[in-house]
C-alpha positions as CSV (number, residue, x, y, z in Angstrom):
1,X,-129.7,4.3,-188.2
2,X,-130.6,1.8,-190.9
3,X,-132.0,-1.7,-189.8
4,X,-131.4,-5.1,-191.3
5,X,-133.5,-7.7,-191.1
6,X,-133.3,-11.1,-190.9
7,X,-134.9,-14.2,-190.9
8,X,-133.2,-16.5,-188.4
9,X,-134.4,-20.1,-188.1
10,X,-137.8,-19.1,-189.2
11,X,-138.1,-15.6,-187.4
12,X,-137.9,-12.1,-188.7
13,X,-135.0,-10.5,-186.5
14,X,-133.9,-6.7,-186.6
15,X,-130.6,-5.4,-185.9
16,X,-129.6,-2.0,-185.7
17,X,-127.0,-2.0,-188.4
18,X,-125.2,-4.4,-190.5
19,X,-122.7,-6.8,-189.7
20,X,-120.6,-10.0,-190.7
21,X,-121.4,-13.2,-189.1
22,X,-119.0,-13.2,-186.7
23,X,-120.6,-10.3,-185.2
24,X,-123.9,-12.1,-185.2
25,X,-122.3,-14.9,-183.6
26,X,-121.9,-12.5,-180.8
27,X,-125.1,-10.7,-180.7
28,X,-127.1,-14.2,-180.5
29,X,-124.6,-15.3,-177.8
30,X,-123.5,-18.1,-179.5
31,X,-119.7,-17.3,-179.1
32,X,-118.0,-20.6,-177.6
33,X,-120.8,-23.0,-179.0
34,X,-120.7,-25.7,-181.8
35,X,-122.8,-24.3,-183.7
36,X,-123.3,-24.5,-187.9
37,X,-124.8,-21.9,-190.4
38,X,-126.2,-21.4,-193.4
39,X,-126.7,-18.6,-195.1
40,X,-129.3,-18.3,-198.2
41,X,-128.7,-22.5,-198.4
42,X,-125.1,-22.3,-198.3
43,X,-123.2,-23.7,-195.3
44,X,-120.8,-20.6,-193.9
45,X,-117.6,-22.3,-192.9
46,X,-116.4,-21.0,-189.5
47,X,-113.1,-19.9,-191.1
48,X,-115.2,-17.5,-193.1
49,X,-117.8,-15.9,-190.5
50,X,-115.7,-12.7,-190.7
51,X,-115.5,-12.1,-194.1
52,X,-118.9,-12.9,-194.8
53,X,-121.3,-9.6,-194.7
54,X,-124.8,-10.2,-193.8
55,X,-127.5,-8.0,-195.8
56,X,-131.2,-6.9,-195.5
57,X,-133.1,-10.3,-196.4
58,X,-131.3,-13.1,-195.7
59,X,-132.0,-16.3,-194.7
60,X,-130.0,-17.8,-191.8
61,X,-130.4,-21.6,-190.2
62,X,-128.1,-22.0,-187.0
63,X,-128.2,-25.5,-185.5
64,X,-126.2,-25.5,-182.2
65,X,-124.9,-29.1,-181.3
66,X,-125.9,-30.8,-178.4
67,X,-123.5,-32.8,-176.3
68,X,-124.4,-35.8,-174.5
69,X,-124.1,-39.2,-174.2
């Protein structure tokens, strides 16, 4: 089984094989959440968190927004 690492908001993360970031989305369980990312400094749109693969290496900033008032 080949690992991929990642480093999400700071941390080195490991994950038993490779995925898109929808499927990360669903590992973190983040599903539901407003939430933006950014992969390797570019924003992923949510339209495209399917077609984007993730790879060994990358760089990943998730902000999750915080309701309130």
């Amino acid at each position: 089984m080949k690992l991929i690492e990642l480093t999400i908001n700071g941390a080195a993360k490991r994950f038993p094989q490779s995925m898109n970031v929808a499927q990360l989305v669903v590992e973190l369980n983040l599903v539901g959440k407003r939430i933006a990312i950014e992969r390797n400094g570019d924003i992923v749109p949510r339209s495209q968190f399917e077609a984007v693969a993730l790879a060994s290496g990358d760089q990943l900033e998730i902000v999750v927004a915080v309701g309130g008032g």
